[in-house]
N, C-alpha and C positions, 0 to 999 in steps of 0.2 A: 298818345298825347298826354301830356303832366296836367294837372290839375292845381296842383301846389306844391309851392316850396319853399322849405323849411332849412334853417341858418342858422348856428350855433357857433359860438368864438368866445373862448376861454383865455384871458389874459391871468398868466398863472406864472411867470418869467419872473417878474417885481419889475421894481424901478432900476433903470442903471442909466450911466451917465458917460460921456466922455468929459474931459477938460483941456482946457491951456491953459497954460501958465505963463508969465513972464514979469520976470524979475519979483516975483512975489505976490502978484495980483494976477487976480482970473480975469482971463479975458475973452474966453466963450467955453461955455459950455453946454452940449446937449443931451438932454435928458431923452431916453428912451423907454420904453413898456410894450414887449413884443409880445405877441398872443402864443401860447404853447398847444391852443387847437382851435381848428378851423375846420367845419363840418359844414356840409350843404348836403342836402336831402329834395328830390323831385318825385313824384309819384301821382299819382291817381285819390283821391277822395269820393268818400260812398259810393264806393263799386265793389261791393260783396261779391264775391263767388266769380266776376271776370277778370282775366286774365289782360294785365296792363302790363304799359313799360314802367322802369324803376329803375333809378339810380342816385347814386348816393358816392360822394366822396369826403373825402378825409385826412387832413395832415396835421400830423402829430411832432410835436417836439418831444423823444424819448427820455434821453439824459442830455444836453449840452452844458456844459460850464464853461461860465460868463466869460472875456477877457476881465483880467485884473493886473493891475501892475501900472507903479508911476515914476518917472524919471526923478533918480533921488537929490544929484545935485546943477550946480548949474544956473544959467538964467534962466532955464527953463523947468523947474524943479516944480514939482508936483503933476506936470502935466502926466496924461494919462489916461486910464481906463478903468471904471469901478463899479464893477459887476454888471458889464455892457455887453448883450445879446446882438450881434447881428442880426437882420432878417430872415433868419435858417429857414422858413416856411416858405416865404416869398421865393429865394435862389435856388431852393435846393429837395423841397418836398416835393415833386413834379414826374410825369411817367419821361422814362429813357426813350420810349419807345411808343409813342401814341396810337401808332397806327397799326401796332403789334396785334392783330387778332381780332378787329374791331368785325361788329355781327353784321352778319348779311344772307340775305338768301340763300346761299351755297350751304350755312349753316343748317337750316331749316331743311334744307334736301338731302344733306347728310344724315340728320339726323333721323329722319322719318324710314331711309334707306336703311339706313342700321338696326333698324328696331323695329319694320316692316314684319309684323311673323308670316308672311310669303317670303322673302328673303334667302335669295340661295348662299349657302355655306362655300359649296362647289358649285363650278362651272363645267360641265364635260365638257364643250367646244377647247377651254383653257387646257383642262387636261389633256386634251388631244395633242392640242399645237408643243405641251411640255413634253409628252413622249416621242415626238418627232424630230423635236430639235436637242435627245439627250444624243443621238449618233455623232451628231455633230460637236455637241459639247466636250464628247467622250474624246473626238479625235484631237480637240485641241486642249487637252489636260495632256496628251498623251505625247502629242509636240512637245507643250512645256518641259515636260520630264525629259524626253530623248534631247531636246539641246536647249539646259537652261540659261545659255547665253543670250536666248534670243529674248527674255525676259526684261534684257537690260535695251532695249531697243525700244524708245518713244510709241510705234506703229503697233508692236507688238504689246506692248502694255496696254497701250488702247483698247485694241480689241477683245482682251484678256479681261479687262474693267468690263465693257459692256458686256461681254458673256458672263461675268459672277454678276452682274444688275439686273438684266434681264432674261437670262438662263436660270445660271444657278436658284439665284433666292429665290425668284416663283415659284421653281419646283420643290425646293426645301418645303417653303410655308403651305404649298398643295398637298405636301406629303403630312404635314401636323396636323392636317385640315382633315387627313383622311383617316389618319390613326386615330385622329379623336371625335370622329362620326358619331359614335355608339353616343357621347357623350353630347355632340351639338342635339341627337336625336332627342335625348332624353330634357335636355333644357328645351327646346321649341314644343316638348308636349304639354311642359310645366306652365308654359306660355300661352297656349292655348286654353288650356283650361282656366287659367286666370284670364281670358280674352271671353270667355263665356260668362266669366261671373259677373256681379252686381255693377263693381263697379268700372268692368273692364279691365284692360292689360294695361298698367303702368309703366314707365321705362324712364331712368337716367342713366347716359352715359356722358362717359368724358369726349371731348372734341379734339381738344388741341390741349399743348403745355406747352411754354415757351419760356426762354429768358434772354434777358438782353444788358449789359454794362456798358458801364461808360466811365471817364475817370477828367478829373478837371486836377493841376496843379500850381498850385503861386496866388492864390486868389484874393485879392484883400477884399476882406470885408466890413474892417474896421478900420477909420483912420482919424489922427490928429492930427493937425498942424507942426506941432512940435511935443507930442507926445507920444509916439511913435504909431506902427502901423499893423495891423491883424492880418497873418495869412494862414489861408490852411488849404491843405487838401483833401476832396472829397472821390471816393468812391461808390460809387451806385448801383444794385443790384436788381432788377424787376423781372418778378415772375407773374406769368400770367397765366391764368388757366380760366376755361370753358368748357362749358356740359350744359347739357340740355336734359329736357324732361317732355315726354310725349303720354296722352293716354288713347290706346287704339281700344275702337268697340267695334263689336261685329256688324256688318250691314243687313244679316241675315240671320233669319233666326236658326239654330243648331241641326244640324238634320239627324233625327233621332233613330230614320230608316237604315244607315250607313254602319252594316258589321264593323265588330273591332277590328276587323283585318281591311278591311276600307278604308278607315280611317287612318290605321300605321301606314297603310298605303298612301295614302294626299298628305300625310306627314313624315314619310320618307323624300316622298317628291319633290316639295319645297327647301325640302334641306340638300338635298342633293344635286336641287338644278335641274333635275328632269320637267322643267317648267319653260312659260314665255319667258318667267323673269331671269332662268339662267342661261336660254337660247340668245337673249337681248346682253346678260353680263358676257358670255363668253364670246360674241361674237364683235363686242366693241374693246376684248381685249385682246383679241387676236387682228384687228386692223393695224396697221403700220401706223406708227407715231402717233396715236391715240392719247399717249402720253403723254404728250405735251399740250396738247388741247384741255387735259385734265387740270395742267396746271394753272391755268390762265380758268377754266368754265370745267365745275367735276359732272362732266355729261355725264356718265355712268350711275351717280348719284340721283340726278334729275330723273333721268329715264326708269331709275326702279323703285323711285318712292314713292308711287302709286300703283306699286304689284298688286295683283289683285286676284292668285291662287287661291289665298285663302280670304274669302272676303272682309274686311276690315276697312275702317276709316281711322284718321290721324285725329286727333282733337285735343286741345291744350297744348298745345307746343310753344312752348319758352324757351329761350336759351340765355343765358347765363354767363357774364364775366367776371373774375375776378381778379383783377390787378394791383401787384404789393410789390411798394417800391421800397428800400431800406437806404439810404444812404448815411454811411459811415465817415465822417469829419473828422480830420489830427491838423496839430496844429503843424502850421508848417516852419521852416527852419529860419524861413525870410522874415518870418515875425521879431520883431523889437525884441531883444535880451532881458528887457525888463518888462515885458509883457506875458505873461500866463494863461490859460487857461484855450475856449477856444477848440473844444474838440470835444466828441460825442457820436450821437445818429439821431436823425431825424425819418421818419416816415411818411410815405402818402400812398391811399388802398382807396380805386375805385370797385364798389360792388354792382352791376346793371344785370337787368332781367329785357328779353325785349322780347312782347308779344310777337305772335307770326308775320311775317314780312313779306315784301313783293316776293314775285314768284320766281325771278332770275336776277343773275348777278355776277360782273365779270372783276375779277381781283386780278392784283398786279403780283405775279409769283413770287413768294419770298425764297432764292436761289439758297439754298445751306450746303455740307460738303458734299453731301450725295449727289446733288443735281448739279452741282458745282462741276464733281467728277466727270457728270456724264457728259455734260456740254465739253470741257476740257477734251474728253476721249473722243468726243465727234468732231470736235475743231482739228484735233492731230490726224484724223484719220483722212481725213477732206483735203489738209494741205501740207502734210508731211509727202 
């Protein structure tokens, strides 16, 4: 909940004007003075040391130049534009994508998930169901090659798709997973012992990255009567990126009775899976269509963020947005002959922090090519 909030607006553009003209004498003109920034700020006040929501947005006029330019002869002569800003902040500093990665639960369960030091690397149940279904995968690489006709066949591409999606890759990424044990080993002890000390195991990682465009053309934004007309067009770029920050401290005090070979031991365990928390991942990834339920609710997520191998609690969990939108303005071709100017970029950057949140949370799937694919290859496979 905000406490206050704070407003800043820089009119830094100057004065500009439009006009008409006719037959000599002005007969409307308007004056303009655009703001080149506009900040709002929400937060919390005198709360030292807890952990609040925060956000802050921001748009910026970068570089635009003015419209200038006036009808030189004529009855209409002088009309025109004289170093006049459209409202580039108002139209055009705004996210592509609002709903792009916005925080919620899911977030917070991920995150506690990923940076759990119970946390299995590996699953053996997974590894089990990959070594079962290579016979199978081996047979149908082995089709492909003896008749690559059949490649070109809607049915058969399908089912080729979902074997590289959920064959293939898991066993690739199980096989990095395992060659580089030695190493997760060595990082989760690093972890641990920074979990015993003063002030606990700290952790940021990234969540998501995203980006999203859009493009508007023909757009007037400046217009006279009879001094012609401002077009341009804009392109819009926004990237979005999320991370969170957690600090785990132990629930227990260190058990000082537990030989060195004890200890590599409950800390091979956890990394390896040989735990509740890799009996619970391996076994919600070996259910059928599990996957899809992920999409929509990351139950796997939920279910091992409160592992509890190695005893530990979550505490200060924040997460973190950062949204930067650029949009790049030219002028367009529709504009007046004797108008100028009219092209630049403009920006707008929300930054939010948002304390820990309800406990669950059902998001609408954002579909991209990969799950695009998969849907596509299960639609062909169902009614080809």
């Amino acid at each position: 909940m905000f406490t206050r909030h704070r407003t800043r607006v820089a009119a830094l553009l100057g004065s500009g004007s439009a006009e008409d003209y006719i037959s000599g004498s002005l007969a409307q003109r308007t004056v303009v003075n655009r703001n080149s920034l506009d900040y709002d700020c929400w937060d919390v006040h005198n709360a030292p040391g807890v952990d609040h929501d925060f956000l802050l947005t921001k748009k910026d006029v970068v570089d635009m130049v003015p419209f200038n330019g006036h009808v030189a002869s004529g009855p209409f002569a002088g009309s025109g534009f004289t170093n006049f800003h459209a409202d580039w902040l108002t139209r055009y500093a705004g996210p592509v994508n609002i709903n792009r990665d916005t925080v919620d639960a899911q977030d917070f369960a991920i995150l506690r998930s990923r940076t759990n030091p119970s946390r299995p690397t590996v699953a053996p149940l997974t590894l089990i169901q990959d070594l079962v279904d290579i016979p199978k995968q081996l047979r149908d690489v082995r089709k492909l090659f003896s008749s690559p006709k059949s490649a070109l066949n809607a049915k058969e591409l399908a089912n080729h798709n979902l074997s590289v999606q959920f064959g293939w890759l898991p066993l690739i990424d199980d096989a990095k997973h395992i060659i580089k044990l030695q190493h997760y080993i060595a990082k989760r002890k690093e972890e641990l012992v920074r979990l015993d000390g003063k002030s606990g195991l700290k952790r940021r990682i990234r969540l998501s990255e995203s980006t999203d465009h859009d493009e508007f053309s023909n757009q007037a934004v400046a217009a006279t009567n009879w001094g012609g007309t401002g077009y341009v067009n804009v392109s819009r770029q926004q990237t979005t990126v999320k991370y969170g920050t957690v600090r785990w401290k132990p629930t227990s005090l260190p058990n000082y009775d537990l030989t060195d070979v004890e200890r590599t031991y409950q800390l091979v365990r956890s990394v390896v899976g040989f735990s509740p928390e890799g009996d619970i991942q391996g076994l919600w990834d070996i259910i059928p269509w599990t996957w899809v339920t992920d999409w929509f609710v990351d139950i796997g997520s939920y279910m091992t963020q409160y592992s509890n191998t190695i005893p530990a609690e979550a505490t200060h969990c924040n997460v973190m947005r950062n949204v930067k939108v650029v949009a790049n303005i030219s002028k367009s071709p529709l504009t007046s002959s004797w108008v100028d100017g009219g092209y630049g970029s403009v920006s707008y950057e929300i930054k939010s922090r948002a304390a820990n949140t309800a406990p669950f949370a059902v998001r609408i799937p954002f579909i991209g090519l990969q799950r695009l694919s998969i849907l596509g290859s299960l639609f062909i496979q169902r009614f080809k």
